[in-house]
C-alpha positions as CSV (number, residue, x, y, z in Angstrom):
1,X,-16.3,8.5,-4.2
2,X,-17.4,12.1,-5.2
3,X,-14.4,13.4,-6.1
4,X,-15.8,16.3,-8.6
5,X,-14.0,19.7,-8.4
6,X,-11.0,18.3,-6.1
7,X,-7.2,19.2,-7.2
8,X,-4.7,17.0,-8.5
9,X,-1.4,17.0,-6.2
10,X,1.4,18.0,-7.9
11,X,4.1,16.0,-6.1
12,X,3.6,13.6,-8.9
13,X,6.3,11.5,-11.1
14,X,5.0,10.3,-13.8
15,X,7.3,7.3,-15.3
16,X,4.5,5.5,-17.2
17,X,5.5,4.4,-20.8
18,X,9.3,5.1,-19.4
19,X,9.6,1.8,-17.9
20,X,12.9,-0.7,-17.4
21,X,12.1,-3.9,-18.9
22,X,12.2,-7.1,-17.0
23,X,12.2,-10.5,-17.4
24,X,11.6,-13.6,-15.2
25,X,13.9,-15.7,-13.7
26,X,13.6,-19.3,-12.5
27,X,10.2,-20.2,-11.3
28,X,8.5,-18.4,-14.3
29,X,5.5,-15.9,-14.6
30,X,3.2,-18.1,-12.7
31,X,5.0,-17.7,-9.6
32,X,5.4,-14.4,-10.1
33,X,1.9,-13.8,-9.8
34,X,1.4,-15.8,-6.6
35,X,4.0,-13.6,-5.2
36,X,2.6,-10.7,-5.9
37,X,-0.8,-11.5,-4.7
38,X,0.9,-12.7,-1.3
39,X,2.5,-9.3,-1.1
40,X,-0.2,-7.1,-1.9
41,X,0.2,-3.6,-0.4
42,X,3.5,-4.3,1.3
43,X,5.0,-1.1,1.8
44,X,7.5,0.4,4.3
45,X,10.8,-2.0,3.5
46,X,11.3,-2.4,-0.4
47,X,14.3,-4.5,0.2
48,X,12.0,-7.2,2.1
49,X,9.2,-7.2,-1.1
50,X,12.4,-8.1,-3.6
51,X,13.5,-10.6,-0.9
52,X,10.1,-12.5,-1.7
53,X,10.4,-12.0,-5.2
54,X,13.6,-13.8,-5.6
55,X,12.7,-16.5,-3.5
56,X,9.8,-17.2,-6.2
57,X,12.0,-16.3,-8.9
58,X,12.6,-13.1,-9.1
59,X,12.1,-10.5,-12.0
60,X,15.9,-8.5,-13.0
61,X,15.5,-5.5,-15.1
62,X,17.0,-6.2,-19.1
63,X,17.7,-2.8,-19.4
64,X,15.2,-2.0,-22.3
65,X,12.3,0.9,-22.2
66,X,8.7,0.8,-23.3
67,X,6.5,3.6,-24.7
68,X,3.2,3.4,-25.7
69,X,-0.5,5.6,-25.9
70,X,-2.7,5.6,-22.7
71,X,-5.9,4.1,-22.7
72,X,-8.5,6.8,-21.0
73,X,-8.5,4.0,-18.5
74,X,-5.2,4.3,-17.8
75,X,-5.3,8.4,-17.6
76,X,-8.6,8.1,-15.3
77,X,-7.0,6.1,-12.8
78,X,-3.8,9.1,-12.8
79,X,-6.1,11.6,-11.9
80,X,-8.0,9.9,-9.6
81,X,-4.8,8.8,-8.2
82,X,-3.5,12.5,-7.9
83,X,-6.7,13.6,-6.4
84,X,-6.7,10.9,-3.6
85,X,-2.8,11.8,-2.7
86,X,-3.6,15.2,-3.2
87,X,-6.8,14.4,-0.5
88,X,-4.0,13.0,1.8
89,X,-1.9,15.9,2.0
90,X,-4.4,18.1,3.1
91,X,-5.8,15.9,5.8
92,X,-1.8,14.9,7.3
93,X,-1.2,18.2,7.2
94,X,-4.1,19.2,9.7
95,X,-3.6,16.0,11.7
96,X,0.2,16.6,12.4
97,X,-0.4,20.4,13.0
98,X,-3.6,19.2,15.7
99,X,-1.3,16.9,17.3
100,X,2.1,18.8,17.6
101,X,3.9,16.3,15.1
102,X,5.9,19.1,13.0
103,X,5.6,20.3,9.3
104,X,4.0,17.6,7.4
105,X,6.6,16.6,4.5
106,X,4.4,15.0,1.6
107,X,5.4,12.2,-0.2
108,X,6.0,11.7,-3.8
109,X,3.6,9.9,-5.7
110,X,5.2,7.9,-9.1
111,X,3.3,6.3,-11.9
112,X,5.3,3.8,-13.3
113,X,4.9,0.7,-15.8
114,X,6.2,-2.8,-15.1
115,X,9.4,-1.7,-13.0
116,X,11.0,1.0,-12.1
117,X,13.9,2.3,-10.1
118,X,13.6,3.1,-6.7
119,X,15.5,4.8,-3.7
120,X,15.7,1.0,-2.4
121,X,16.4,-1.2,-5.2
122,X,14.7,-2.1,-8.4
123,X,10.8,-2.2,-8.1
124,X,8.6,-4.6,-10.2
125,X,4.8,-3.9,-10.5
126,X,4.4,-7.7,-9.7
127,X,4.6,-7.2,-6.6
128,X,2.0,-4.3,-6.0
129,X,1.8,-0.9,-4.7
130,X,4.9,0.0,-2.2
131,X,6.7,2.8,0.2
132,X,10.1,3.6,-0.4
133,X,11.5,5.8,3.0
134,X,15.2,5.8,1.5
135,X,13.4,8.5,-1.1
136,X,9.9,9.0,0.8
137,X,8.3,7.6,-2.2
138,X,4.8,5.3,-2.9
139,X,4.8,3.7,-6.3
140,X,1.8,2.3,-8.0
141,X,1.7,0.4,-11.3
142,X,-2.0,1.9,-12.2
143,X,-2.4,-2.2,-13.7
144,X,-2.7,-3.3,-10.3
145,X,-6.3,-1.8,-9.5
146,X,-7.2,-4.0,-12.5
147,X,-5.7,-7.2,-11.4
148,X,-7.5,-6.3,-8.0
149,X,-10.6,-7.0,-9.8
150,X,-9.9,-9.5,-12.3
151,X,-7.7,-11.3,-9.5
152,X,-9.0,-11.0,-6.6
153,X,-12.6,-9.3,-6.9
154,X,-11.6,-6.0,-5.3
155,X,-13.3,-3.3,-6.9
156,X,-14.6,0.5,-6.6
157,X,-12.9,4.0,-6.1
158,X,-12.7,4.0,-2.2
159,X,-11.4,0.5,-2.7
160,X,-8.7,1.8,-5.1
161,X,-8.2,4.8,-2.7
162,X,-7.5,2.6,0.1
163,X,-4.3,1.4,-2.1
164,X,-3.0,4.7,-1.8
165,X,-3.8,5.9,1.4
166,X,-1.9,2.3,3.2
167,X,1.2,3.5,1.4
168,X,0.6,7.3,2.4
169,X,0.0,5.5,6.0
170,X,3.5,3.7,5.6
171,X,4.8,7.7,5.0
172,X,3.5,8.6,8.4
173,X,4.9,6.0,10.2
174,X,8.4,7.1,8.7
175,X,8.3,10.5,9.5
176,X,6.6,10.2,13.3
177,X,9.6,7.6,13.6
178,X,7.7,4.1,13.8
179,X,8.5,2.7,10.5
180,X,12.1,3.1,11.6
181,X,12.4,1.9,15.0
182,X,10.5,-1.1,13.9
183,X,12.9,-2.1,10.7
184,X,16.1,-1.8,13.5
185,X,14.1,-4.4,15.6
186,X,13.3,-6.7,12.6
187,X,17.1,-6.9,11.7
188,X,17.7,-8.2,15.3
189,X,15.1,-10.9,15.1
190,X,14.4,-13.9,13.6
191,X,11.9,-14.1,11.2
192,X,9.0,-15.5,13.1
193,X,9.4,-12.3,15.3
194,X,10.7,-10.4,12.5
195,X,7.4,-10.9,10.8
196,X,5.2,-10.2,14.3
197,X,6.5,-6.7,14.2
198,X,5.9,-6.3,10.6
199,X,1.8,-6.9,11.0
200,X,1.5,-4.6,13.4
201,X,3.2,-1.7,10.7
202,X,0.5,-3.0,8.0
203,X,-2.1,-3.0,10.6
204,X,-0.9,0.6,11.5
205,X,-1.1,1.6,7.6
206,X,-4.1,0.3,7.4
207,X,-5.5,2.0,10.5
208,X,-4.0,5.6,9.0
209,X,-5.7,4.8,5.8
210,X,-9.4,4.4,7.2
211,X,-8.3,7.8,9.9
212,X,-7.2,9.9,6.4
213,X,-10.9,8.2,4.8
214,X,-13.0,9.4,8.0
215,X,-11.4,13.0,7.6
216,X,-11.7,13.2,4.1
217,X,-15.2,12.8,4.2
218,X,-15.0,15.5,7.0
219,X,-13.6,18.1,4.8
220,X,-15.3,16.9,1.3
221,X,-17.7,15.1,1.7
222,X,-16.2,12.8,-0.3
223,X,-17.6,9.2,0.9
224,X,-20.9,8.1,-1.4
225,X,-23.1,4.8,-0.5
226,X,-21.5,1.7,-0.8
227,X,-17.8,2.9,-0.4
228,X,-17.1,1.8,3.3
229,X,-18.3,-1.8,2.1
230,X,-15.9,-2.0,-0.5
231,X,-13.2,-1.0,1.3
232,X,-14.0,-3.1,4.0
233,X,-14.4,-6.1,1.4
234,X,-10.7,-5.2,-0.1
235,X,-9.5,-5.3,2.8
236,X,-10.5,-8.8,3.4
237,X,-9.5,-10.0,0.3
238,X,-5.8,-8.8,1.2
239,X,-5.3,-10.8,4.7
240,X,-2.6,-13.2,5.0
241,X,-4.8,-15.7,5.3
242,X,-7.0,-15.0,2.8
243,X,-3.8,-14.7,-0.2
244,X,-2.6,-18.1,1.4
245,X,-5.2,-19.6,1.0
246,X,-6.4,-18.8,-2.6
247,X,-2.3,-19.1,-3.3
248,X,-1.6,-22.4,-2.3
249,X,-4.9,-23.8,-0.6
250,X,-3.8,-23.6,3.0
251,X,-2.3,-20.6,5.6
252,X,1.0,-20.6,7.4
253,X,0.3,-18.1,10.4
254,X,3.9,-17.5,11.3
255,X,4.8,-16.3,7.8
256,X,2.2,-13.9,7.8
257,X,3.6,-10.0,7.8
258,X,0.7,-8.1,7.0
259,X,-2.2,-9.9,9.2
260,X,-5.0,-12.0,8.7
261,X,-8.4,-10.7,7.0
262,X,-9.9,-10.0,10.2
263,X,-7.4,-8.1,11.8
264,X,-7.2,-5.9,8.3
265,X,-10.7,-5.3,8.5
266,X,-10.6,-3.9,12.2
267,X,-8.0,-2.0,12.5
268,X,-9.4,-0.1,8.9
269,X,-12.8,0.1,10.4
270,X,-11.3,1.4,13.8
271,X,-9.5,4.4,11.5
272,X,-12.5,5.2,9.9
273,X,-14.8,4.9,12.9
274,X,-12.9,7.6,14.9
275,X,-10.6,9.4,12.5
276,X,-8.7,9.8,15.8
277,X,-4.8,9.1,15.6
278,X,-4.5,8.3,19.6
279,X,-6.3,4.7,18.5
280,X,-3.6,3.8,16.4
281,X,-1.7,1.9,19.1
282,X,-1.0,-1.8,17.4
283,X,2.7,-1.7,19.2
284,X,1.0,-1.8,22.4
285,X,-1.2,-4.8,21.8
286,X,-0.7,-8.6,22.4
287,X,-1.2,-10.8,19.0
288,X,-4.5,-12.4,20.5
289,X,-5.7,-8.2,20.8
290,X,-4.8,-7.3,17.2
């Protein structure tokens, strides 16, 4: 991405260094990392992500802190991550004042290392980026772009950018109302249906993400050659199916809450084929049309 000469948002925590220890509970560090690869970008509902990590284990904070130097790495991946959210708020801003949605209220962004305290329970970086609407929060360990790579092959700024924007999506759906509406029907279903509802707010994240990519680009020109295919390819590499598989060796449909590669990858490139909002309509489709 060229991202040369573009601000840094300033709604920006940074808690790196600062973090609450944690150590692992029954099922050890090996589960742990399972989990959080089944997780990836889960967003919206903090409480369900911890859910998932007990059930492998779990992580509890020990009530130590850690501080330590930055590599330039590590300070890099900040600013980039400040300019991408900082790209965000200018195109949600335009989109919400184009469509009659209201004042745009931006998120906050925090850095944080290992885990972290959160608006909706204790978060734990092993269990990837996530959205926190109690306190309209994202937060991003920066150590998960690196185990994108080493993990899972998922490489390359828009890639990383990607990350952010899904979360920023999941901040969308909370203030147009979505992300609520659908978290009051999950807590009247079973989990089977429970879990039917929850694809279709990943799928919408993921939509938002490629709509804020397309007018990004629009207003910076901020898209170089090969970006689209590595977001496309991340995107793959985060289906359902895809984590089951390279999890455990096999896919259980039903469990799935986020969608299958496929459905990741079309709803992204639908977002950053039209940059148009009015396409965002997975609520109103059947599962054999996501």
């Amino acid at each position: 991405m060229n991202l040369e000469g573009r601000r840094e948002s300033s709604n920006v925590e940074d808690r790196r260094g600062m973090s609450t220890g944690t150590k692992a509970g029954i099922g050890g560090i090996g589960g742990l990392i399972i989990a959080g690869l089944i997780t990836l970008l889960m967003g919206g509902n903090l409480g369900d992500v911890l859910q998932n990590a007990g059930a492998m284990g779990g992580m509890v904070g020990d009530g130590s802190t850690e501080q330590r130097e930055f590599t330039q790495e590590e300070q890099e991946l900040a600013a980039f991550s400040r300019k991408i959210l900082a790209g965000t708020e200018d195109v949600w801003t335009q989109i919400f004042q184009e469509n009659g949605w209201g004042e745009y209220k931006v998120p906050t962004m925090v850095l944080y290392t290992g885990s972290t305290s959160t608006g909706c329970g204790q978060g734990s970086a092993q269990m990837g980026p996530f959205y926190c609407s109690a306190d309209q929060c994202l937060y991003i360990d920066l150590s998960f772009f690196s185990n994108m790579r080493q993990q899972l092959g998922a490489d390359g700024d828009f890639a990383y950018a990607y990350v952010i924007a899904h979360e920023v999506g999941h901040h969308v759906e909370y203030l147009t109302g979505t992300l609520g509406k659908a978290h009051q029907q999950m807590q009247r279903m079973n989990d089977k249906d429970a879990n039917r509802v929850s694809v279709r707010l990943e799928l919408l994240a993921d939509f938002y993400a490629g709509v804020w990519a397309n007018r990004d680009n629009r207003m910076f020109n901020s898209l170089e050659q090969g970006d689209l295919e590595k977001a496309i390819d991340c995107a793959q590499k985060i289906g359902d199916d895809y984590l089951q598989k390279k999890a455990q060796g096999y896919d259980i449909p039903e469990s799935f809450t986020h969608g299958t590669s496929a459905q990741r990858m079309k709803w992204l490139k639908l977002g950053l084929q039209t940059g148009d909002v009015r396409y965002g309509n997975t609520f109103d489709k059947s599962d054999a049309e996501l």
